[in-house]
N, C-alpha and C positions, 0 to 999 in steps of 0.2 A: 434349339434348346430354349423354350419360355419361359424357363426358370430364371434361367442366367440373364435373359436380357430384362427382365421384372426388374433386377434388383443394379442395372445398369454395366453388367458387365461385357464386355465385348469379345466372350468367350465367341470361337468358331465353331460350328460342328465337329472337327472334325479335331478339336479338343477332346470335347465329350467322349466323340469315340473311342481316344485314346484313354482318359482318363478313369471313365467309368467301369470297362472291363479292370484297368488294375486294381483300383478300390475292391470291386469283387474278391481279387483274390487276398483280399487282408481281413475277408468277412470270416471268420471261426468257421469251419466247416463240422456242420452237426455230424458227431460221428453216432454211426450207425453200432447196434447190437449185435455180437457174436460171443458164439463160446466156445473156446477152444477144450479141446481134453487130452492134457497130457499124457502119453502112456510109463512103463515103468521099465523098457529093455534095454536100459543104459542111457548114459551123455556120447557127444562127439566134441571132442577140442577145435575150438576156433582155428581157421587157414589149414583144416586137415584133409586129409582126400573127401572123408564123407561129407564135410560141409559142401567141398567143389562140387560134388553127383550131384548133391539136393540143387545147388545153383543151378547146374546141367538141364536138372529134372523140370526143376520151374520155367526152364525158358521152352520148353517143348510140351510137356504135359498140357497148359493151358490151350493152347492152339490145335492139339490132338483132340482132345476134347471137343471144342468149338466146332469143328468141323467134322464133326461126327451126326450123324441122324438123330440117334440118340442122346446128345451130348454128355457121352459117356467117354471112358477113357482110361487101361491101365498101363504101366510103365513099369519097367526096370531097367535099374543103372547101376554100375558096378561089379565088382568082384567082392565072394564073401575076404574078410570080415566089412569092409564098407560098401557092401550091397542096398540100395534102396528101393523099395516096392512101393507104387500107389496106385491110388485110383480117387479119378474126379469124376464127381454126377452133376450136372446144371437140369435143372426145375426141367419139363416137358413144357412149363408153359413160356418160358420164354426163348431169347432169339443167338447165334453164336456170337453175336458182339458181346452182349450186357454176359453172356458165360466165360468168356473169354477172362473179361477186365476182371471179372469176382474170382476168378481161379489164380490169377496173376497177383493179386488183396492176399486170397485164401493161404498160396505159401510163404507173403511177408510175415502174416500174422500167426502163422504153425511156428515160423523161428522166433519171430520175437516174444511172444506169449508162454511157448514151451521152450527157451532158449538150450539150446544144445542139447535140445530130447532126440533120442533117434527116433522117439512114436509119438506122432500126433494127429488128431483130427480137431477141423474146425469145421464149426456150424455156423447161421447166419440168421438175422430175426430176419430182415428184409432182401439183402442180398440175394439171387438165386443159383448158387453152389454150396457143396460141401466137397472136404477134399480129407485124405489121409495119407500121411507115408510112415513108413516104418522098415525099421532091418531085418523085421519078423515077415516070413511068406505068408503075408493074412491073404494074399491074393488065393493060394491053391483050396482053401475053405470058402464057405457060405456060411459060415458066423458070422454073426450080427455083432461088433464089439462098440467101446467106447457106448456108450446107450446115455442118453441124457430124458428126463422126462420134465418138463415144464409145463407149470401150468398158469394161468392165469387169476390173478387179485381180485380181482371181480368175481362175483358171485350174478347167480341167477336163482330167482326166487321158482320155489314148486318146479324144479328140475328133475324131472324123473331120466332114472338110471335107464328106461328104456328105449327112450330116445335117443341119448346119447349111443346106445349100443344098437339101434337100430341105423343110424348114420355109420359109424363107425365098421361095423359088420357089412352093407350094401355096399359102401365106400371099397373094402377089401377085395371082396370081391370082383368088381368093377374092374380094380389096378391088377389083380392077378390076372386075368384072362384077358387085359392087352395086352399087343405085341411089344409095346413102348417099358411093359409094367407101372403104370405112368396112371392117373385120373382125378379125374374132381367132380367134387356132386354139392348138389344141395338140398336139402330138408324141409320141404311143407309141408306141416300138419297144424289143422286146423287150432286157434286158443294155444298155441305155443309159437317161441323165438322161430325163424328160420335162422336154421345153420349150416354152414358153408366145411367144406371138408378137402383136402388134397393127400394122395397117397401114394407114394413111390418106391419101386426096388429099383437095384439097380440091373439096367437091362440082360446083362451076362447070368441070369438068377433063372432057372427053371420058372413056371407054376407053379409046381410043386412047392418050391424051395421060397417064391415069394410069399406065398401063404402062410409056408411056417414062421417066415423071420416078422410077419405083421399080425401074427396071430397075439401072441402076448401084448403085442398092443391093447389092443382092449384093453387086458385086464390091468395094465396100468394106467388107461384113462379112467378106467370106474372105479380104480382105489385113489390116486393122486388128485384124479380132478373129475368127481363128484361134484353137482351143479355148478360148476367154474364157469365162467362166459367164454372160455377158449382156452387152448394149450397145447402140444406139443409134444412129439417123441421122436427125437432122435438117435438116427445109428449109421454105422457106415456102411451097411449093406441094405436098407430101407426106413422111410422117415413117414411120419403122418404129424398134421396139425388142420385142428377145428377150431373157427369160430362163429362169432354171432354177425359177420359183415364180410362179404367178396373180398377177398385177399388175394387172388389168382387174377392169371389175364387170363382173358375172355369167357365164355358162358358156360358154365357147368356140361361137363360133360353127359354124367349123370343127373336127375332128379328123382327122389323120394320122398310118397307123398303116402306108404302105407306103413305104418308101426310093427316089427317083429313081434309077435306071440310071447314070448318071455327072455330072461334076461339070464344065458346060463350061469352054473357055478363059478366062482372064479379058484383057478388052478393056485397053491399055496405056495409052487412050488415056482418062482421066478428067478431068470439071471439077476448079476448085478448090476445095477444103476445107479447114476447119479441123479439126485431128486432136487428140481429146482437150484440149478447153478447157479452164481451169481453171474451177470450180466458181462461183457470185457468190450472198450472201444474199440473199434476196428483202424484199421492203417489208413491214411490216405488213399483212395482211389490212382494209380497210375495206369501210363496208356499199357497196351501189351507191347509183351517184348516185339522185336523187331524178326520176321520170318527165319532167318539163317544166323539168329541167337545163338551164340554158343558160349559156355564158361567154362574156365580151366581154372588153377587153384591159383595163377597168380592174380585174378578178377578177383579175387576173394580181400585182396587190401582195400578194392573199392565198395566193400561192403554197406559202408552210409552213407558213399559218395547221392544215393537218393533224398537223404534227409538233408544233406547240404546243399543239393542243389535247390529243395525246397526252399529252405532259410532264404540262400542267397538269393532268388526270385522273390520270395516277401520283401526283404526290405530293400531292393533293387525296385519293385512297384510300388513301396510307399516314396523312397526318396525320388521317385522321376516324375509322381500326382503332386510332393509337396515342389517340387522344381516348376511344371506345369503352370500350379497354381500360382504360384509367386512370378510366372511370367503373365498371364491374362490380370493381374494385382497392378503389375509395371505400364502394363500396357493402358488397361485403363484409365492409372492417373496422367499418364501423357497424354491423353484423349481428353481426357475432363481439363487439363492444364492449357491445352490448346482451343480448346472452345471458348474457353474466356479469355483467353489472349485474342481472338477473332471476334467474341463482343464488343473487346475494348476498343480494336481497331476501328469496327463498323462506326462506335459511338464517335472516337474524332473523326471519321471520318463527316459522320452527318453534322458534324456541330457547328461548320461554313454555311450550309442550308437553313439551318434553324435559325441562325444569328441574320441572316439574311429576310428569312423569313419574320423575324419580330421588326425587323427596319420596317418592314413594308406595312407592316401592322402597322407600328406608331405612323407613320408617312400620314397614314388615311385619317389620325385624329390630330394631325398638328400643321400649323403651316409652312413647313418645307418639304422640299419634294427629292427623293431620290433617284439617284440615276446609277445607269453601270459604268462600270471604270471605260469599257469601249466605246461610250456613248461619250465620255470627257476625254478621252483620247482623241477622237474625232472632234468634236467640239475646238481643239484647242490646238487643231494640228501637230497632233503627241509631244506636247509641247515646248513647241517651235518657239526660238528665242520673238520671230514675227509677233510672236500671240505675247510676249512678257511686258505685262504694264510695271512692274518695280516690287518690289517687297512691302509685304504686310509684318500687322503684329504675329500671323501665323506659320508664315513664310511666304515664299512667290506668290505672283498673281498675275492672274492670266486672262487676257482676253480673249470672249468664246464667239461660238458662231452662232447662232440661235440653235435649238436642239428641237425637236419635232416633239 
């Protein structure tokens, strides 16, 4: 760490290691965009059988999914009246981890967003799943419900309507007549934006059946989001979104480089939608459940045991960085405390030399001459009463030998 040692501290590496992952988790975690959409077939009471299924449901549905080709995935659990039906889709373009963990997101944020709804779906800006359950059989239809259309703040100047529906239309196409229902394209035409496009059903859906439920798409990208720089339609039976920059892993499936003839009528006659949602945080990302998960309605008292264990690992990592810290703080000033107690030593120690060293100096400008105490030892037969000639004004005095 070159930091810590810059500024004198005797931090270890293997401080750092410790310290700077906890810090990490005290950093805000930007929470990501989603939109959940309540439905309207009733509440469920808290610690009731239906809450235990949906718990049931979460801890299996995500990992169905995941490990699916597709990563697709429907379920039911229960008996009616607390029967629950869903179905999860993750993006064709990513992988069964990253579906996994958004599916595991996807039903904290159905309960807590639509709290004691029996119907709900949620959507995701970045995330790549969408998910729904409900006590209604949406499963035995191919309606497309909950429909959200979003579109984008940004504008683009001289956006023609045939562009837009030339992507949008080849894009369709494209996704119905994979096996996956699944595609992505991009749009070069010469003097205009490239635009990037993705478009999904879910793979249990005919041909047929995917065409019709992305057919009205269009017509509410060319009324909602006319020259938009990007936007958005979702639903729980198929989803598209365009913009002006790659938003998908890897390279377009599709490219279109020729402009549609004309731009048809638009049908007057459209389902219901929600137009421009507002925005909702998403939950903390957690790992997926564990393979052989299972809940029953007494798991249900540990329903926020997730947020507390949160909490208690925040400030269990702030109090053990500020403990850390105040130990590498301890430590240093013993180390700075001790290096001047060893200057001070060295300095008496050398202060016999120096004083010795100035004798010998003056020696060379005066006329007396220095000797060592072993050379007046010797001199004076370590002075032997033989050598005492009688007292001075200084004290003894001593007959010597001649000295060399």
């Amino acid at each position: 760490m070159r930091f810590l040692s810059s500024v004198g501290l005797p931090c270890h590496p293997w401080m750092a290691t410790v310290i700077l992952p906890l810090l990490l988790l005290l950093v805000p975690l930007t929470a990501a965009q989603m939109w959940p959409s309540c439905g309207e077939s009733g509440d469920y009471e808290s610690k009731s059988t239906y809450e235990a299924n949906l718990r049931l449901l979460s801890s299996t549905l995500p990992k169905k999914a995941a490990s699916s080709t597709t990563l697709f995935a429907t379920d039911t659990v229960g008996n009616v009246p607390n029967v629950i039906f869903a179905l999860a889709l993750c993006r064709g373009d990513t992988n069964s981890s990253a579906c996994e963990g958004c599916l595991v997101t996807a039903f904290q944020d159905g309960q807590e967003h639509c709290t004691n709804n029996k119907d709900a779906a949620v959507y995701y800006d970045s995330n790549p799943c969408m998910l729904r359950f409900s006590n209604q059989n949406f499963l035995a239809t191919t309606v497309n419900e909950h429909i959200l259309v979003i579109g984008s703040i940004e504008s683009l100047m001289n956006f023609p309507k045939l562009l837009l529906f030339t992507l949008l239309n080849s894009t369709a196409q494209s996704a119905v007549n994979s096996s996956r229902r699944f595609t992505t394209s991009r749009l070069d035409v010469s003097s205009f934006p490239t635009l990037y496009c993705l478009m999904q059903c879910t793979p249990d859906l005919t041909a047929d059946d995917c065409a019709a439920c992305l057919r009205p798409y269009n017509q509410y990208t060319l009324k909602y989001m006319d020259g938009k720089k990007g936007g958005r339609v979702l639903g729980t039976r198929c989803t598209m979104r365009y913009e002006t920059f790659p938003f998908f892993q890897g390279d377009p499936m599709l490219r279109i480089i020729n402009l549609a003839t004309e731009v048809p009528p638009n049908n007057n006659t459209m389902p219901i939608i929600t137009a421009n949602p507002a925005p909702q945080s998403q939950s903390p990302v957690e790992a997926p459940p564990p393979p052989e998960a299972q809940a029953t309605i007494q798991e249900l008292h540990g329903h926020n045991s997730r947020k507390r264990a949160l909490w208690i690992i925040t400030v269990a990592a702030l109090l053990l960085s500020i403990f850390l810290c105040i130990i590498c703080f301890v430590v240093w000033m013993r180390r700075r405390r001790k290096g001047t107690e060893i200057l001070h030593d060295q300095a008496a120690m050398n202060r016999p030399e120096e004083d010795a060293l100035a004798w010998r100096l003056e020696q060379k400008s005066s006329e007396f001459i220095l000797f060592d105490l072993s050379e007046i030892l010797h001199a004076t037969h370590n002075f032997s009463k033989e050598n005492l000639l009688g007292q001075g004004g200084f004290g003894p005095v001593y007959k010597v030998n001649a000295l060399s």
